[in-house]
N, C-alpha and C positions, 0 to 999 in steps of 0.2 A: 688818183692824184694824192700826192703826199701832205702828211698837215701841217706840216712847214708852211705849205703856202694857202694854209686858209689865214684869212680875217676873222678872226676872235675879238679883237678889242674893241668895246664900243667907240673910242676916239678914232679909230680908222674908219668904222661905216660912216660915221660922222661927217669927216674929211672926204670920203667919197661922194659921201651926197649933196654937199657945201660946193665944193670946187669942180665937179665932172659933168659930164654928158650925160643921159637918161635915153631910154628906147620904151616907151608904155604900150601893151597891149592888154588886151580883156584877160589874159593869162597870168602874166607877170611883168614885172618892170625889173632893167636891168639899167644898171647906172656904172658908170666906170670913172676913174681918173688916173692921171699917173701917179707912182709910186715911189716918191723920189729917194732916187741909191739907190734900188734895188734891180739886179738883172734878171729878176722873175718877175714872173706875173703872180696875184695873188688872186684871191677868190673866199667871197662871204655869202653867208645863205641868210634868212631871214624870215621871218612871217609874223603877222602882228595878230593879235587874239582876236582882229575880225575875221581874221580867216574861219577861225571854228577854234573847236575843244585843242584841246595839247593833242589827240588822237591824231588830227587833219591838220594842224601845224606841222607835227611832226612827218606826216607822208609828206606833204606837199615838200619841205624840206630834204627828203630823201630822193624824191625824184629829181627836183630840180638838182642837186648834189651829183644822181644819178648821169641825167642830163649834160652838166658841165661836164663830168669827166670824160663823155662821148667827145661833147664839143671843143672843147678849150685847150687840149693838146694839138689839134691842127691849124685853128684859127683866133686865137689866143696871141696877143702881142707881149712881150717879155716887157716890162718897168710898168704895166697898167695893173691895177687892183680893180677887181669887178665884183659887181655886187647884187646878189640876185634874192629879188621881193615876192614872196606868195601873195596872191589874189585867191578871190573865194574859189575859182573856176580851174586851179593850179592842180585842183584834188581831184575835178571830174573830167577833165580835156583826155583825149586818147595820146600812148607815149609819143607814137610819130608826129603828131600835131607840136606835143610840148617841145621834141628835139628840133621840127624845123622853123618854130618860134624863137627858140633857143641862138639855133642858129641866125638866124635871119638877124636878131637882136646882137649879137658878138661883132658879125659883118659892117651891122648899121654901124654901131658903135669904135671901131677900127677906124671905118670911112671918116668919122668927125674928126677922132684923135689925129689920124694921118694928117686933115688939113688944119688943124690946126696946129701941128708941129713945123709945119710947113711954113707957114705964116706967118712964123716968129724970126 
């Protein structure tokens, strides 16, 4: 995935955690919103020093990274920014486990955006 379309700026995780939808499991939490103007999608990684040392932040951020770039080119909606949180468990879950968490959370997440676009 190109880094064009990650989220860097703390005012967009922001905005995505204020204004969007959320998917929590014991793994990770994935939160989205739309992106307004934009005909891509975006994508931010994250993890908070309860996860562990910078050691296990940082894996857990690479996989999830890892993760998204399996997931997010097939089932990935264009104008939405996503935003994916490390949990303690993000560092020991096995990879197929994390991809079809991953997955399963992208899908949920689509499902709410669509009806709610819908609705307006």
């Amino acid at each position: 995935m190109k880094k064009s379309a990650r989220i860097r700026i703390r005012r967009d995780f922001v905005k995505v955690s204020e204004s969007g939808f959320y998917y929590r499991s014991a793994v990770l939490v994935v939160q989205c919103a739309p992106n307004n103007g934009l005909d891509r999608f975006r994508v931010g990684f994250t993890a908070s020093k309860k996860v562990g040392n910078a050691v296990v932040r940082n894996r857990c951020k690479r996989r999830m990274r890892a993760a998204a770039d399996i997931i997010l080119p097939e089932y990935a909606i264009s104008g939405i920014d996503y935003v994916f949180i490390a949990r303690k468990s993000t560092f020991t879950v096995e990879w197929t486990d994390l991809l079809d968490i991953c997955k399963s959370a992208v899908v949920y997440l689509n499902r709410k955006i669509s009806k709610c676009k819908k609705s307006q």
